[in-house]
C-alpha angles and dihedrals in degrees: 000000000000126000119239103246122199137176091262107017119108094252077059090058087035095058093041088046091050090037081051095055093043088055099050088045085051091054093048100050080046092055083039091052086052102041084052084049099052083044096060091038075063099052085046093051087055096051108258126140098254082200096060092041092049089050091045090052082051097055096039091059090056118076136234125284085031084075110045087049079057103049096047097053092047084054093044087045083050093048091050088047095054083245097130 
């Protein structure tokens, strides 16, 4: 059920309270995204490979057994395709 919200009611200061942290959430993952980008121009500038990092980054965050069920059915696709 919604609130009523009016200019001076207390949904009104609710709402304005939630869109500011959002904002300030918004800033921050923004600061965050270009701290990550400065992070893999560095790996760049020392020579490694950004796309097998990124893809490294990506693995580590699964867990497990995720990614040995991924694994397995890319080997199985790569099997069916006369890749191995």
């Amino acid at each position: 059920m919604a609130q009523d919200i009016t200019n001076d009611g207390v949904a009104g200061e609710e709402l304005k309270q939630f869109v500011e942290r959002i904002e300030r959430l918004e800033e921050e993952k923004k600061g965050i995204s270009d701290d990550i980008k400065e992070v893999f121009a560095e790996l760049k500038g020392r020579g490694f490979d950004v796309k097998i990092v990124r893809k490294i980054v990506q693995i580590r965050r699964q867990d497990a057994s995720e990614r040995q069920e991924q694994e397995a059915i890319l080997e199985l696709y790569m099997q069916a395709l006369g890749m191995q």
